[in-house]
N, C-alpha and C positions, 0 to 999 in steps of 0.2 A: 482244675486250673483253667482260668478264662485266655483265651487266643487274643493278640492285639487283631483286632476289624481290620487294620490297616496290612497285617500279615495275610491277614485269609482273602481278603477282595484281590491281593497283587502275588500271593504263592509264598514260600518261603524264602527267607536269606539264606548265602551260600558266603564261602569266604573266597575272598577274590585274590589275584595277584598283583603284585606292582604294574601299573601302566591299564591295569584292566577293571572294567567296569561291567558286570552284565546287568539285565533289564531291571532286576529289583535286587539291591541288596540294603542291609542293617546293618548299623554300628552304635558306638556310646563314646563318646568323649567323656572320661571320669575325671575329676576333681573332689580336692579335698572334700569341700561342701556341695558340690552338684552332680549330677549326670546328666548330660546333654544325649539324649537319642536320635540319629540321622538314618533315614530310611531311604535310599536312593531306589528311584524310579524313573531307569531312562538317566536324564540332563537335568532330571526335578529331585532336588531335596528336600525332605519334609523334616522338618529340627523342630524335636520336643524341648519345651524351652524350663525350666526350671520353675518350679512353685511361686519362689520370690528373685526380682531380680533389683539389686540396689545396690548401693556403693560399695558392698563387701562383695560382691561377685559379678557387676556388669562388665567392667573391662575383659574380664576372661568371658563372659557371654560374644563380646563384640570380636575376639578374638576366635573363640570358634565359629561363630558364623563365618569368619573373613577366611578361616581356612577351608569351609566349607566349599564359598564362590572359589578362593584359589582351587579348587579338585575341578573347577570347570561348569559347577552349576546355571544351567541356562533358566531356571526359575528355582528360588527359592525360597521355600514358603516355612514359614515362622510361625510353630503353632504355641500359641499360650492360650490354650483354652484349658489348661490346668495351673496356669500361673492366676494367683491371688494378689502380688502384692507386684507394682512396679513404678518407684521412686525416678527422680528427674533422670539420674543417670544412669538406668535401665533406658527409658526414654532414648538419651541422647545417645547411647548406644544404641539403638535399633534405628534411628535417622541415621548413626553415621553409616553403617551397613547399608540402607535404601542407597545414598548416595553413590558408597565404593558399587554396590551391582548397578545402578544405572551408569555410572562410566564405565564398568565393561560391557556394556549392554545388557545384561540379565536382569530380569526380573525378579521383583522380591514381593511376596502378601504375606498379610499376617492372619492366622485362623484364634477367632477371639471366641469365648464361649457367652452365652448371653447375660451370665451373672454380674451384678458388676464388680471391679477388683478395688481395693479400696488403692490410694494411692496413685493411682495410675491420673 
């Protein structure tokens, strides 16, 4: 069984309680069609973003991200470097997200892989 890099460089997840946040934890937003994985480290969220994101599931993409920054995230980083396909409004959905964390202050990047994605 191969380890996520991103467990073994920051230690394991532990499950947390309401109101509390320790140094690294993991989670999964599930959906019908996706699984969103968020990995907190610190105030940084690292959100696995779905294979394909387009009209049949950006608004729920644009929605867990925004629940994301609501938990307090002070950078939020957007990783589609395993998304293949991302149509207009995949797009307008991760601009509307840039926008809501720049009005609460946070920041947001995106980790893209070097292939290109068709679509995008």
């Amino acid at each position: 069984m191969q380890t996520d890099s991103r467990v073994q460089a920051f230690g394991p997840a532990r499950a947390i309680g309401a109101g509390e946040r320790p140094a690294t934890t993991a989670g999964s937003l599930h959906n019908a069609n996706f699984c969103i994985e968020t990995l907190w480290i610190g105030q940084t969220a690292v959100v696995t973003l779905p294979a394909e994101i387009d009209i049949t599931n950006a608004d729920q993409v644009r929605e867990d991200l925004l629940s994301v920054l609501n938990q307090g995230a002070a950078l939020l980083i957007a990783d589609l470097s395993t998304t293949t396909f991302c149509d207009s409004a995949g797009v307008s959905a991760l601009a509307r997200i840039f926008r809501r964390a720049d009005a609460s202050r946070s920041e947001m990047r995106l980790v893209v892989s070097t292939q290109p994605c068709s679509g995008c």
